[in-house]
C-alpha positions in Angstrom: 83.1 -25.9 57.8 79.8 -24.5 56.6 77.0 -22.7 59.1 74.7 -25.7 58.4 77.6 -28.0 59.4 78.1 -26.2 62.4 74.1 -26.4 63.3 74.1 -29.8 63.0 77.6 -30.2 65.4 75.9 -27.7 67.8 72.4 -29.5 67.7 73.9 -33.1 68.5 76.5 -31.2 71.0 73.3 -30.2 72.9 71.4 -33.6 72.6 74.5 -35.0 74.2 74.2 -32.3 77.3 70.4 -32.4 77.6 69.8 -36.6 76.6 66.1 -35.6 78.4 65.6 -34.0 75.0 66.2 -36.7 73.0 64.2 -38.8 75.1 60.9 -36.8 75.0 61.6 -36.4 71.0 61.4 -40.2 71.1 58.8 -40.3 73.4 56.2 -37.8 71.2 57.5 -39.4 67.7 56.4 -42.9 68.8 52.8 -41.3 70.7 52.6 -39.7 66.9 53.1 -42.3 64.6 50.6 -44.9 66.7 47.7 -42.2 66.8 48.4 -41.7 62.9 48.6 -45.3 62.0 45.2 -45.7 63.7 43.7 -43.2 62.2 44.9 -43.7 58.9 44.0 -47.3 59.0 40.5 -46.4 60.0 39.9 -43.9 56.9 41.4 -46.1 54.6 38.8 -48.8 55.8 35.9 -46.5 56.1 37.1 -45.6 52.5 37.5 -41.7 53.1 40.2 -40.2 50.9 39.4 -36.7 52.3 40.7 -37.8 55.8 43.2 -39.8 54.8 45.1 -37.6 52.9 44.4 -34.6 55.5 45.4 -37.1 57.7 48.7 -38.1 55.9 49.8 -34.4 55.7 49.0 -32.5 58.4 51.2 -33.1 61.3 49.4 -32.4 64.5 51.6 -34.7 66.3 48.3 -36.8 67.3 45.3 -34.1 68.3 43.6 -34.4 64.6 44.2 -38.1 64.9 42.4 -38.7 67.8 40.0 -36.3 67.3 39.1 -38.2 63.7 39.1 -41.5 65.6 36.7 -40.6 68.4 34.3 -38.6 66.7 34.4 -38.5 62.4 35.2 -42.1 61.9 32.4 -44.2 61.2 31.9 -47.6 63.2 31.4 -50.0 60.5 27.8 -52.0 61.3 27.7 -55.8 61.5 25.8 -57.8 59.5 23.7 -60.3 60.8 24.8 -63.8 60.8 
């Protein structure tokens, strides 16, 4: 069995002792991936490449996303009807 085999067992083995741990990985991956989707939808719709792609790669697991949504996206004015 290789060392990166045995990482892997170990890793799960503790997972299984500690299921907290899994929970709060769940927990933060689901908070990230809805302040991401957000924010990427916004930039793509304000049509800012920069932010998007800063957006797409750096993983701040949600602090750059709300901080984009709250204060560097653009609210889109309304025409009137």
């Amino acid at each position: 069995m290789t060392a990166k085999e045995l990482q892997i067992i170990n890793f799960f083995h503790y997972l299984n002792i500690h299921p907290w741990v899994a929970f709060g990985i769940a927990v933060l991956a689901i908070w990230t991936i809805i302040w991401k989707g957000t924010a990427l939808w916004k930039a793509a719709r304000n049509n800012q490449t920069a932010w998007f792609i800063i957006l797409l790669l750096v993983n701040t697991v949600g602090i750059l996303e709300i901080v984009y949504i709250f204060f560097f996206s653009k609210k889109k004015d309304s025409a009137p009807k």
